[in-house]
Structure formats: C-alpha cells, structure tokens
N, C-alpha and C positions, 0 to 999 in steps of 0.2 A: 213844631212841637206845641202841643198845646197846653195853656195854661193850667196851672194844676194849685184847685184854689183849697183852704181848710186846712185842716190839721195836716202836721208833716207825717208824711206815711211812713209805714214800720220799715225801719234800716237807711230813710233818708231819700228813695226815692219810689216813686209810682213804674211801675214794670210795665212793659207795653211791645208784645212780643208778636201783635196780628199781620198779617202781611196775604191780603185776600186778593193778591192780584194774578193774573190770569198765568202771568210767565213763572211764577213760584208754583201754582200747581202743575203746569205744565213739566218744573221739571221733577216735583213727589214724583209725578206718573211714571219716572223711569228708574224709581230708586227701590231700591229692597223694602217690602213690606213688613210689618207685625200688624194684625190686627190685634185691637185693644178691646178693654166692656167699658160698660156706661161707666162705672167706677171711674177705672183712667182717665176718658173721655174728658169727664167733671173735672177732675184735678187739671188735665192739660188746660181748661180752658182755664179755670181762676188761675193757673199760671201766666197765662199769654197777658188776660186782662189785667192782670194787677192786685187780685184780689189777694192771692199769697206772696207780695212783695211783702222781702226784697229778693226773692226764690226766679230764677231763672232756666229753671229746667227742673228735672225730676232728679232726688238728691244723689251725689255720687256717695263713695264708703264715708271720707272725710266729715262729711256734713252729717250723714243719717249714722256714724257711730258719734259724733258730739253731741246730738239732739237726744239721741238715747240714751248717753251716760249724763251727760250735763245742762240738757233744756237750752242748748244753746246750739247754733251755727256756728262753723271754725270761726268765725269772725268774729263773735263773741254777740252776736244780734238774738236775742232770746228769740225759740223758736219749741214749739212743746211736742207736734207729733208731724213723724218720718212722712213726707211726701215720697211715695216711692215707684217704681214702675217695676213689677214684677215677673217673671216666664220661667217659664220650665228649661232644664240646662240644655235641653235638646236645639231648643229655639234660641238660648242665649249661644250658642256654638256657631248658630247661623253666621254670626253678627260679628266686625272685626271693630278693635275700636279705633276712636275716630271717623267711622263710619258714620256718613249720614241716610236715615232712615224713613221711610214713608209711616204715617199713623192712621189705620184706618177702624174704619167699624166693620161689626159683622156684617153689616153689607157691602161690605168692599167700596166707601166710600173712605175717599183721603180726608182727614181734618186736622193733620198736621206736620212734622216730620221732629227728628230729635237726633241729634248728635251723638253717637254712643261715645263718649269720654271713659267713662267706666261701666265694668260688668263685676260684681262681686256678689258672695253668699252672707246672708244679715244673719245674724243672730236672734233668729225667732224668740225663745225664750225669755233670752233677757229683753227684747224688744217688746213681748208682751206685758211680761212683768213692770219693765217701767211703763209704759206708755200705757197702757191697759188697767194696771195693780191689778192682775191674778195671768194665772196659765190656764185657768179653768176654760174650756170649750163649750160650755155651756154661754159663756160671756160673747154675743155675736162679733164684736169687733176682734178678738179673740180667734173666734173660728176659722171667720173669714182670714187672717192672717194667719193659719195654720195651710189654708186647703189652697192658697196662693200657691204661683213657682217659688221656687228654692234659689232662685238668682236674682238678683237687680241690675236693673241697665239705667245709669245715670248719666246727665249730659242735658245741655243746651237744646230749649223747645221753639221750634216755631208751631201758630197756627193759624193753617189756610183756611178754615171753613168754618163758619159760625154755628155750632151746634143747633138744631131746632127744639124749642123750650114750648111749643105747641100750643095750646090755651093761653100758656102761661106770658106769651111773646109780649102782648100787649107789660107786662111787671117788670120785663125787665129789663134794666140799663147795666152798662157797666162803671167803676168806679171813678172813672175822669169823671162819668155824666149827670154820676149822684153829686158829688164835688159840685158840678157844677147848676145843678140843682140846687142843691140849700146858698148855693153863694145867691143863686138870683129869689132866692124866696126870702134873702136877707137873713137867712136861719146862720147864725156863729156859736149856736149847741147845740150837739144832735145825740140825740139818747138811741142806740141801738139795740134792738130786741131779738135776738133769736130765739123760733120754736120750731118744731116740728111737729107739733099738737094744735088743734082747736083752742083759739083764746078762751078759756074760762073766767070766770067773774074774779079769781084772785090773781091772774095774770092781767085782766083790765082793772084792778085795784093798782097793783106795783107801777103799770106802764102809765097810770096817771097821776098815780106820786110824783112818778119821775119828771112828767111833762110836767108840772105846775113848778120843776126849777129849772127847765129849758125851753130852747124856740121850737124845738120839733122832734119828733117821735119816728124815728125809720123803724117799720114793723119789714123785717127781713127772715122771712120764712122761708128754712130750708126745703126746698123740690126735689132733691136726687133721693139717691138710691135708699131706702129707710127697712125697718125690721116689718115682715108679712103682718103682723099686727097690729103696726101703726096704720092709723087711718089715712089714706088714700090721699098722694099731695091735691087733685082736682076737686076733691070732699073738702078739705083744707081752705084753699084757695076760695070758697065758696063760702065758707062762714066765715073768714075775716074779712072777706066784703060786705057780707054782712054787716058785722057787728061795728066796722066802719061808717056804715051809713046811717047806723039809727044811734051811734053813743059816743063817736068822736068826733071833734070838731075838725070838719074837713080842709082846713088851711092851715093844722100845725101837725097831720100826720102824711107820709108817703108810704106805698106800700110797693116794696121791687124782693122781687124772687132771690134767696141765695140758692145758685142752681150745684149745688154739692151732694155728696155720701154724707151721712149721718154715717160716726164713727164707732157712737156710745164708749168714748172716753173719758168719758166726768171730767171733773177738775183738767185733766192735760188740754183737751177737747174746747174746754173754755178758753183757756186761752187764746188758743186757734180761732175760737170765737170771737175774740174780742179783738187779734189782730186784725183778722179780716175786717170788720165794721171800721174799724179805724182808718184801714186801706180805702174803705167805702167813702170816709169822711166823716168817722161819728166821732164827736171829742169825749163820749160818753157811751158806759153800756150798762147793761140791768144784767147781775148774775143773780138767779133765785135759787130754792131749795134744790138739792140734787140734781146743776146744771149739766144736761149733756149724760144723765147719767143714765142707769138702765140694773132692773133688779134692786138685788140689795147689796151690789159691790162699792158702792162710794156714800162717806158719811153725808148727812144731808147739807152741812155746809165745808165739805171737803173743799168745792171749788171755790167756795168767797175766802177761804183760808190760803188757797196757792195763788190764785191772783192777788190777795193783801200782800203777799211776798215778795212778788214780781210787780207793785203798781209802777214802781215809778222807770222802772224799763219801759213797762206799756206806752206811759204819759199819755194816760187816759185817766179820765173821772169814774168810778164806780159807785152803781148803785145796787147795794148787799143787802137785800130784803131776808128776813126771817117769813115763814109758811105763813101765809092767806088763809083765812075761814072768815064764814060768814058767824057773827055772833048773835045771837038770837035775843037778851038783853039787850045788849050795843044798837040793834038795830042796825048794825053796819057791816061793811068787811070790816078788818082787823087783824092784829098780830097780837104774839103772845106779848109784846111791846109796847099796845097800845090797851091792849083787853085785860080786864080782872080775872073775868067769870071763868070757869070749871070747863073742860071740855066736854060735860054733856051740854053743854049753851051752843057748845059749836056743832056746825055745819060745814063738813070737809068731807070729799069724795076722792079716792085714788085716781088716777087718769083709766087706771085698767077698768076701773067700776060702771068709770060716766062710759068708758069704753062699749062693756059689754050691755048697758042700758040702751044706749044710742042702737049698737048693734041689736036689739031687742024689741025695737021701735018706741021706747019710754023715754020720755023725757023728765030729764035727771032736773031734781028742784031747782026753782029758780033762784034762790042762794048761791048756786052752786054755776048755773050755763044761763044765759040769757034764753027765753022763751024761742026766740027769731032765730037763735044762730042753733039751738038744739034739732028745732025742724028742718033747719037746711042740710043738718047732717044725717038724720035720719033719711031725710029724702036721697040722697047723695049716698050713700053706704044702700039704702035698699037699692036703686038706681044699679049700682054697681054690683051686687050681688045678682043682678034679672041679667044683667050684661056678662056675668060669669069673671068679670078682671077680679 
C-alpha cells in the first residue's frame, strides 16, 4: 500500500479500486456487458482513482436518496451531487443483482466491471430540484438528467483499463501522485483551482491572491464532457500553458487535468469541487463568482454561501473572492472591496462576450485576457473550426 502523504482525504481514506492485470480482464471478457458513454466512463475512473473518495462504486438507492434529501452519505460523510449509473428498464432487466458486470465503451472495449448490488428508479424531479435548483430543461445538467434511463444500477466498481486522456496524458496524474508531488516539492499548502474556461486576467488576479498565502497553486482544469459552447478542452489546455509560461512562477504552480463531466450545478457542483481537490491533496480551494454555475440560475455568490455552511465538514481553507475587473483609475485589477470608483472605471467582460470575440478572431482588451493566451485561442478555435470538431 502506498503511502498517502497531505491532507486526510474526504471520509478518512484515499480509494484505490484499479486492478490492470491481465487475469481480471480476462475474466470481464466472459461476463455480461453494458456498454457506458464518456459521461460514466469519467465518473468510473475518479472512482477507482480516489478522486471521489470515500465512494466505492456508483451510488445504490440508500446513498443517492441521502445525498438528495440531505447532502450527505448514509454515513453521514457530506457529499452534494448523486454519482449515478444510469439505463433504460429494458437493459436494467438484463441484470440480476449481485451480478457482476463487464463495463465497456462504444467500442466494445472493457474498462471496468461493477457489482450490481442495486437496481432502482430515482426520483428525477426532486433530484433536479435539489441538486440542480430548477426542473427547467433548458438548465443542461438538467436535460441531460431528463433524457438518461429511468433506472440506476448501484454497486461496487473495479477498473481494468486506463482510460486514454490523449494530448492531455503528459497533465495527468492521479491523486496518490499529486499527494505525492507536493510532499516532494515540500509544498504543506496547496490552493486548488477549478475551470473549465480560459484563465482571464481576474481569474490570474484571485489565483495570485491566493498563492502569495501558500506553497503552491494546482491549476486543475476540467477535460470531460462540457456544454457545445464551451470552448474546446485542447484550445483550453493551450492557453494555460500559455499563460503559465510568460506570468507564473514555474516552481510554485502544477498543472494536472481533472478528467470529469462538467455538471453546471453551482453551488452543489462546488462542493464536489472542492471534495475532489482535497482527495487530490489541496489543503485549500478558490470558490469565485458563480462557481460551477451556468445562465442565470444561481446567485453570484450562492456557492461561497453553501460551502461557508459546510466549511468545517470540508476541513479545508477557502478562498471567497467577490467579481474581478480591471479598474481604470486603480490602474489594477480589483474588487468592489478593494476599489472606490463607479463602474464606468471598470473593465469586465462576460465569459460569453470574450467568447464570441475570440470566436470572431478579436482580441478582447488586455484588461480583460492576456495578449499571448487571446492569440493562442484564437488560433486554436479557428484551427478547430477548418478541422470541423
């Protein structure tokens, strides 16, 4: 067993569910299939790794009705949004329980298998409402939980096969090896950062707040599944290397993939966030304006409001920034915490605006995106527009 250095991980221990050897696939190959999508795929693997400890499989009724009604695990281990494994009743009929099951991809590769312990029907509704705040189908996290099966299959995960994370292989470790990273980089703080967006100049203002009160800066950018709008995770990947290379200092930041679904659960969502990092080894995390959110369904600091509630279950450090803008007096970034002036002084851009700029070939003022990391998105979004993805 390997040593497991940093912060005690959520529920008291690090998960560690891989078993890559030749005789465990051998015997998938002879067990009843489900193929799965990337969706599951992603959830199966941060389960095997550790990353959603202290979760051992994909939730049965017991767990995924506590976490719905009450933010917690039967066990009382706060936990905010249903890990689930979903199918249509047809396919759940297949399956007897107790059954164990092969997991594959649409290309009929095995990459895992899972105990069916339980088969039961969730309560969508209420599962949106809490987990989501709204029923509206217009809300993606939302949809996609509408247009899922109508059954869950819960139960104990193994996984045989290292998913492939392609460009992105060289980012990524898993969370013994972050752990064991900041132990040997001497790092005993680590500020965790989740995006799914291009750093902007008020996202490198926060995330250097924060390092100037710790040893190190994990910039962990979500790679799965995201909304057709969001910009492209290989576009992504490309300007925070960037922006790494010409405006942080390269021995108090790392930069490793969270290979996940983007939920757009606000506030619930963060949490989730911040378990994870913690699983990762962050003693710290940055929650900013409308974390995890999406539209205009969650108040702008809804989320630094439900983690204030849930801190010391976390036993983690937060850092709660109010909105970023460039001040034009100030001469600086700034909050409305830090600045006098009126908001015609400020310079603030939606993410949807730098969006459709970027998408436009403009680059959006330098208040607003670094000169170097605007161009690399531009180039990278036309790139991908000639290639048709």
């Amino acid at each position: 067993m390997e040593k497991v250095f940093g912060i005690t991980p959520h529920g008291g221990k690090l998960i560690n569910l891989e078993d890559f050897s030749a005789a465990a696939l051998t015997e998938a190959e002879q067990l009843p299939s489900l193929t799965i999508n990337a969706w599951t795929l992603s959830d199966l693997e941060l389960i095997a790794i550790g990353g959603f400890s202290p979760l051992t499989g994909f939730m049965t009724s017991g767990d995924y009705h506590s976490v719905v009604k009450t933010m917690h695990l039967q066990n009382g281990v706060l936990w905010s949004v249903p890990i689930t494994l979903p199918v249509d009743q047809a396919t759940a009929d297949t399956f007897e329980l107790n059954q164990k099951i092969a997991l594959k991809d649409k290309h009929g590769d095995i990459y895992g298998t899972l105990l069916v312990e339980d088969k039961y029907r969730p309560d969508k509704l209420l599962e949106a409402q809490n987990v989501y705040g709204t029923t509206e189908t217009a809300h993606p996290g939302v949809k996609r939980l509408f247009e899922t099966g109508d059954v869950y299959l819960g139960g104990h995960i193994k996984l045989l096969k290292q998913p492939s994370h392609g460009d992105f292989s060289d980012y990524y470790l898993e969370p013994i090896a972050t752990r064991q990273l900041f132990h040997d980089l001497g790092w005993q703080t680590i500020v965790g950062f989740q995006t799914r967006n291009p750093i902007h100049r008020a996202h490198e203002y926060i995330q250097k707040l924060a390092l100037e009160n710790v040893d190190g800066l994990f910039l962990n950018p979500l790679v799965g599944e995201t909304k057709a709008d969001d910009i492209p995770a290989t576009v992504r990947m490309a300007s925070y290397q960037t922006i790494l290379k010409y405006y942080y200092p390269q021995d108090r930041v790392r930069l490793v993939i969270y290979p996940a679904a983007m939920r757009y659960a606000g506030p619930k969502e963060a949490i989730l966030h911040a378990i994870v990092r913690k699983n990762y080894g962050c003693t710290d995390f940055i929650v900013g304006r409308d974390h995890a959110g999406v539209g205009d369904y969650y108040g702008t600091y809804e989320a630094q409001e439900l983690i204030t509630s849930v801190e010391s279950e976390l036993g983690m450090h937060f850092f709660k920034f109010d909105n970023a803008f460039y001040c034009k007096k100030c001469e600086a970034m700034a909050t409305s915490k830090t600045c006098p002036h009126s908001d015609a002084d400020h310079i603030s851009l939606s993410g949807t605006k730098v969006r459709q700029l970027l998408s436009a070939g403009v680059v959006p003022p330098k208040e607003v995106s670094r000169p170097e990391v605007a161009q690399v998105l531009i180039d990278g979004l036309k790139k991908q527009r000639t290639l048709g993805v």
